[in-house]
N, C-alpha and C positions, 0 to 999 in steps of 0.2 A: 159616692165613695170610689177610692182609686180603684181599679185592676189587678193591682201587682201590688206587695208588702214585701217589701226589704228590712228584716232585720239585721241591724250588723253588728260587728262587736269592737270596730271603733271609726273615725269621723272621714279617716283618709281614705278606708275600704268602702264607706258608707257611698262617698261622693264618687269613689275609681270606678262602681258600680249604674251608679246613679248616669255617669257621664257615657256606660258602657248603653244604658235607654236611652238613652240623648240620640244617637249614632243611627235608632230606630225610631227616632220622631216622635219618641213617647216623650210628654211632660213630667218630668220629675223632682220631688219637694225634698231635700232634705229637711228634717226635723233637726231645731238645734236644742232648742229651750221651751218643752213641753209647755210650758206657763203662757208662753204669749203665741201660741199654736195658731197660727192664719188659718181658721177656717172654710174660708171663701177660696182659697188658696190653695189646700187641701183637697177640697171638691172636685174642684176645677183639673187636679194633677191625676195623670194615669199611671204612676209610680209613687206611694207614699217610700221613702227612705227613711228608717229608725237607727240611730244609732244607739247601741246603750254603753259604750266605754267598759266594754267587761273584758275586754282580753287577757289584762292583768290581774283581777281579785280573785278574789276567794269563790270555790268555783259553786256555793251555796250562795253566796251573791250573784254570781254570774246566770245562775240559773232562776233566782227569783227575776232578775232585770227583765232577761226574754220573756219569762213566759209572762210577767205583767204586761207587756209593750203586746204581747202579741195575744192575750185576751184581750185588751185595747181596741185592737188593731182587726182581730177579725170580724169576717161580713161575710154572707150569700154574695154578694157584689163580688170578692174576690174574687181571681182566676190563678193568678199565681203568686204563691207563697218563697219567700226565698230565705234561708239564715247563711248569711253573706258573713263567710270565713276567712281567715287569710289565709295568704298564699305561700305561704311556705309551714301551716299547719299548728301557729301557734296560737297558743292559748286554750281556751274550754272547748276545743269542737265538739267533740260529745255531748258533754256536760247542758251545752244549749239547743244542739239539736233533743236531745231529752226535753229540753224545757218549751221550746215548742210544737216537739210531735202531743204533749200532753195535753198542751192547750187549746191544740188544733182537736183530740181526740183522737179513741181508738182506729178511724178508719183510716187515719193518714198514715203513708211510709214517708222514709228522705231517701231522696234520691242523691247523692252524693259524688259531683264529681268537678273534686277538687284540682283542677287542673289549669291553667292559663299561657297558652301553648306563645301567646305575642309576648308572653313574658319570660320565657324560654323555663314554665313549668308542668312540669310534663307525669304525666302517671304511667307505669309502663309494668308490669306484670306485679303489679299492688304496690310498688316501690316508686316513691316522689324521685326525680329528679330536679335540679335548679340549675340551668346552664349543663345541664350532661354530667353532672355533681349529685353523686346521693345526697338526699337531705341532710343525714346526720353528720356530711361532712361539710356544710356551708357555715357563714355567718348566724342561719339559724341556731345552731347547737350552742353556741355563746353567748344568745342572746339574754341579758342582765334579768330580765323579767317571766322569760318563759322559753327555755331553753327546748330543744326538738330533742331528745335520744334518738330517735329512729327512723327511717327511710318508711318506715310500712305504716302504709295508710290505716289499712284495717286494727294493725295493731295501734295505736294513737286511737281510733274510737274506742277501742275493746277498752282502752285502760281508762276511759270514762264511763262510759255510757252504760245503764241498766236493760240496754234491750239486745235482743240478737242479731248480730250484722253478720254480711257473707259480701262476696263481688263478685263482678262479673270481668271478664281480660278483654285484652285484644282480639283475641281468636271469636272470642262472643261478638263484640262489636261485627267484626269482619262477615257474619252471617246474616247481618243486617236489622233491621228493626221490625220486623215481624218474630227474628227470633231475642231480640230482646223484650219485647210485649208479651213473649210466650213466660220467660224464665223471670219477668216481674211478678208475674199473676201465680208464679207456680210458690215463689218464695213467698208473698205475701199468705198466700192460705198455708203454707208451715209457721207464719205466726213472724218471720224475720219483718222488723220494723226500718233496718237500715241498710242499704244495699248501694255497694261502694263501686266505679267504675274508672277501669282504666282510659286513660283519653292522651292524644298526642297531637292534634289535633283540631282545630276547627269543624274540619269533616266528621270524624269523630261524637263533638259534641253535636252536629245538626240531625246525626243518624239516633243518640243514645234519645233526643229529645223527641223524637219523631217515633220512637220506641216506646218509649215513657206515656207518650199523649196517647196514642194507638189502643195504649193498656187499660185505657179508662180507668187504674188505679186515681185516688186523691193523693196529691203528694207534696212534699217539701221541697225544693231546689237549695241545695248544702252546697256550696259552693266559694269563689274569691269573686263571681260576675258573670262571668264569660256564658258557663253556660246558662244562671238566670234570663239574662239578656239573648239566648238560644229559645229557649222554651218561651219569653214572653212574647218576640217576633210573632210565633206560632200561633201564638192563643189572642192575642189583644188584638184591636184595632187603635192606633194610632189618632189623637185627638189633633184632627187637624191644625280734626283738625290739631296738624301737630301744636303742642306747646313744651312746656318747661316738665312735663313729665317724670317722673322718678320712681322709681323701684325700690323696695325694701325685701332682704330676705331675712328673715327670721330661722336658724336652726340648730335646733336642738338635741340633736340623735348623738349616738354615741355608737357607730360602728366603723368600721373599715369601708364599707361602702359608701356610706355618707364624705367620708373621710377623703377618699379616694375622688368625689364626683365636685367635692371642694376644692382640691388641689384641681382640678380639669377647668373649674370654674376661673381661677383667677389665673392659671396659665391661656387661659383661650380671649379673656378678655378683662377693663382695667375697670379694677370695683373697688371701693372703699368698705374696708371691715374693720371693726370695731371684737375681739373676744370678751365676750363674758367671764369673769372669775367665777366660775360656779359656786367653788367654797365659800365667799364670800355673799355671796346668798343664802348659805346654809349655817353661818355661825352666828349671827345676832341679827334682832331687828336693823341694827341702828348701821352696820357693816353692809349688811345690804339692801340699806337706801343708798348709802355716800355709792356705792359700785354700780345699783342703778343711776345716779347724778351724774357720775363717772362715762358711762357708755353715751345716755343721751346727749351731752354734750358736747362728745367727742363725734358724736354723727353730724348734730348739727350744725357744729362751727366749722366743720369740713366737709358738707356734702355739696355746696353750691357746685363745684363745677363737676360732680359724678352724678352722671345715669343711674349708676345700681349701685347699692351699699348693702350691707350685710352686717347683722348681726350673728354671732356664732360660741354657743357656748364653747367654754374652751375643753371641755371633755371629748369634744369628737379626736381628741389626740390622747395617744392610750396614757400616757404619763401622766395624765392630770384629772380621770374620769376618779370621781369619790367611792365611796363605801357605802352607801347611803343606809345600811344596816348598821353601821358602825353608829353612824348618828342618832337614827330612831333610838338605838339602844340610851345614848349617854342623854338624848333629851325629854325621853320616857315619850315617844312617840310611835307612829305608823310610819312604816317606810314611805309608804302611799305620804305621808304628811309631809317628810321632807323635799320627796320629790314634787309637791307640787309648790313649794318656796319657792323651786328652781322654776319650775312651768310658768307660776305667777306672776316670778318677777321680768323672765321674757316677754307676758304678755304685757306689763304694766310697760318697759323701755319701747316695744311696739304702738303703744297706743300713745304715748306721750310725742314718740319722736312723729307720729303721723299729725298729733294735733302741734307739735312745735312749727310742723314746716307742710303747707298744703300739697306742695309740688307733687306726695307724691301718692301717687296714683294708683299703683301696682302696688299688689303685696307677697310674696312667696312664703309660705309655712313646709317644712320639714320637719315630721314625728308627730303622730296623732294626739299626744298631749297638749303640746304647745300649740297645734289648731285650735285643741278644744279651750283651750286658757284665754287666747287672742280674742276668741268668738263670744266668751263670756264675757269679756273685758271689753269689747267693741258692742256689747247690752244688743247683738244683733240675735233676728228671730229665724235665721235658717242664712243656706245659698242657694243662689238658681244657678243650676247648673247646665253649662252652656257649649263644655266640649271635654275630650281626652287630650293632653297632648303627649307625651306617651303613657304604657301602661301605667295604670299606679298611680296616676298627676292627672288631678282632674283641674280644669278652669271654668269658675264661674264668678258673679258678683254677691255680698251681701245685701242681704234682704232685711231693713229696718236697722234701726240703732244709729248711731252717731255715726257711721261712715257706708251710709244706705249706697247701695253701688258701686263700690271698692271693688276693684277686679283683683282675685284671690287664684294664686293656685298651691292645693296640695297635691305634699306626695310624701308616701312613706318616709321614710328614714331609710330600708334597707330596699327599695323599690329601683330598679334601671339600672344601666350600666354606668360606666364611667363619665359618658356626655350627657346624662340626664339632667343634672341641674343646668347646666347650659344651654340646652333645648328650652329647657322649663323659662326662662331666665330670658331667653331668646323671643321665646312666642308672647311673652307677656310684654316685649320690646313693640314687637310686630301688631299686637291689639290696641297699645296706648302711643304708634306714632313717635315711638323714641327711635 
C-alpha cells in the first residue's frame, strides 16, 4: 500500500500535486476510473492520488465523495494523508476536510496551509493573497461556479465546517518549530480539530512541517501541494527521434486568464484554432453533431502544415460565455447536465480529431472538466506523471485506453501568468522533438 493519499477535489489539482512528488522521487498514480483500478500499479506507487471532481456540487455530495474515497483509501501503511484543495480557495474546503477528519477518526487534526508561494499565493496574517491581490478581489470572486467572498482563510472554513478552527501567523512561524509543536498539542487537547497557518514562503512551509511532525499529533495535510509535498519529503522514503509530430490544445475555461494566456499564445507563436460555438452544443442533439463535424474538419483539412492547433470554446470571450442556468431551467435539467454537453462534446472533437490524424502526439487540456471528459472519452485508466512545467501544469502520459502513452499536459483554467500556456505549449514542443 502507498505512503501518502492525496485526496483532491479535482483532476488538474490532483496531478499539479502529484507532479509536486515527482520533483521528490516519489512514484505517483493518479486514479482516473476507479473500475479499471491497476492494482499492481497502485502497489507498487508511493503516492496514491484520488481525485473526486467535487469542487462544484452540492456540498452533501462533496462530502459523501471524500469520505468514501478516503475510507477506501485508508491503511496503517499510510504516513501521510493529504486533502488537496485549490488554490485560490474555492469550492467545499471545509465541507471535505470534515469529510475526512471523520473518516480518518477522532484522533486526527488538519493541518491547513493553504498557500503556494511559486504561484504567487501567499497567506499573510489569515488573509490569502493572489499576486499581492486580496482574494476577494481576483478572478476568484467571479468565478461561474464557486465564487470566493473573502480574503480570510479561517473565515471560508468557519462558514463550512462543523468543528472548531483557530491559526497560527507569521510572528508563530518566526519562533520556530518547537514553538509550533508546542501550540499544536495545546490546541488539539481544547478539542480544535482545524488549525490554519499563515505561510509566504517555502521556508515557511519546511519549518510549519517540521513543527507539525515534532508534535507527534496524527494529522491531515489541507492544502493546493506544496506543502503535502513539504511533509512527505519528511516522512517517506522514496521508491527507488524527431518526426511529423503535432500538438492539440483543447480549452475550455471561461475566465480572463485563460483569456489573456490565449491571446499570449498566438501572439508568441503560429497555431491553427478552430472556436467552438458552445451554444450550439447546448441547443439540440442534432446542432451539436453538425458543430462538432464542423470543428473536426476544419482541424483536419488544415492542420497539415501546423505544429500546434487549438481548439477553444468560444466562451473564453466574455460576449459569448452562456447562462447555463437559464438552459437547465427551459430543458428541465441540472446545470451540472448542460455543462457537461459542452465538456462532452470537447472531448468527443479531441478524440476524433486524434483518431482522424495520428501525427499527433502531444495533447494540452485547460479546466478540470474537459480533462475529466477527454480522459473518459480516451476509456484511459489514469496518468503517469512525469513532471511540473509550471505551477498548476503538470505533464505526464496516459496509462491504458485507446491512446496508451499520449503525452498530456494540464493546467487549470485560472492557473499562471500571461506566458503560461506558451511554456505549456513549448515544453510539450521540447519532449516530442517538434
Amino acid at each position: 500500500m502507498a505512503q501518502c493519499v492525496v485526496i483532491a477535489d479535482d483532476l488538474t489539482g490532483a496531478n499539479a500535486t502529484g507532479v509536486l512528488l515527482r520533483k521528490s522521487n516519489f512514484s505517483a498514480y493518479t486514479v482516473l476510473n476507479s473500475e479499471r483500478l491497476d492494482l499492481k500499479l497502485l502497489s507498487e506507487s508511493n503516492c496514491i492520488i484520488y481525485p473526486t471532481e467535487s469542487r462544484a456540487v452540492d456540498p452533501s455530495v462533496a462530502y459523501n465523495r471524500v469520505h468514501n474515497v478516503a475510507m477506501l483509501l485508508k491503511s496503517d501503511d499510510v504516513l501521510v494523508y493529504s486533502k488537496r484543495i485549490d488554490s485560490t480557495l474555492r469550492g467545499n474546503v471545509g465541507i471535505e476536510t470534515d469529510a475526512i477528519l471523520d473518516a480518518l477518526g477522532d484522533d486526527y487534526i488538519a493541518i491547513a496551509a493553504p498557500c503556494f508561494p511559486e504561484a504567487n499565493r501567499i497567506v499573510s496574517g489569515g488573509y490569502m493573497l493572489v499576486n499581492s491581490v486580496p482574494l476577494h478581489k481576483t478572478a476568484a470572486a467571479a468565478d461561474p461556479k464557486n465564487p470566493v467572498k473573502t480574503s480570510s482563510v479561517r473565515e471560508i472554513f468557519e462558514n463550512q465546517t462543523k468543528y472548531p478552527v483557530t491559526s497560527l501567523f507569521i510572528g508563530d512561524i518566526m519562533r520556530g518549530k518547537d514553538h509550533i509543536s508546542k501550540k499544536i498539542n495545546e490546541y488539539k487537547r481544547e478539542g480544535v480539530r482545524i488549525i490554519i497557518f499563515d505561510c509566504i514562503s517555502r521556508d515557511d512551509l519546511d519549518v510549519i512541517a517540521s513543527g507539525v511532525i515534532d508534535s507527534g499529533v496524527r494529522f491531515v495535510a489541507v492544502d493546493p501541494g506544496t506543502f503535502t509535498a513539504t511533509v512527505s519529503r519528511k516522512l517517506i522514503t522514496p521508491n527507488a527521434l524527431k518526426s511529423r509530430n503535432k500538438i492539440l490544445a483543447v480549452i475550455g475555461s471561461v475566465n480572463e486568464v485563460a483569456r489573456l494566456q490565449v491571446d499570449e499564445l498566438f501572439l508568441s507563436q503560429e497555431v491553427l484554432n478552430v472556436f467552438v460555438d458552445t451554444r450550439e452544443l447546448v441547443e439540440s442533439a442534432e446542432r451539436r453533431q453538425t458543430e462538432i463535424n464542423r470543428v473536426v474538419d476544419e482541424i483536419l483539412g488544415k492542420c497539415q502544415n501546423n505544429e500546434v492547433c487549438t481548439v477553444i470554446g468560444n466562451g473564453i470571450m466574455p460576449e459569448n460565455r452562456l447562462d447555463l442556468d437559464s438552459y437547465a431551467i427551459h430543458y428541465n435539467l441540472a446545470t451540472e447536465d448542460i455543462s457537461n454537453f459542452i465538456n462532452n462534446s470537447m472531448a468527443e472533437i479531441t478524440h476524433r480529431i486524434l483518431t482522424g490524424n495520428p501525427d499527433f502526439k502531444g495533447l494540452y487540456t485547460s479546466g478540470g472538466d474537459i480533462t475529466v471528459a477527454v480522459s473518459k472519452r480516451f476509456q484511459t485508466c489514469g496518468i503517469r506523471l512525469l513532471d511540473e512545467v509550471v505551477p498548476l501544469a503538470s505533464y505526464g502520459e496516459f496509462i491504458g485506453g485507446e491512446f496508451d502513452g499520449l503525452k498530456i499536459v494540464t493546467k487549470g483554467g485560472m492557473a499562471g501568468d500571461k506566458d503560461a500556456l506558451s511554456r505549456c505549449i513549448h515544453y510539450l514542443k521540447e519532449k516530442l522533438f517538434i
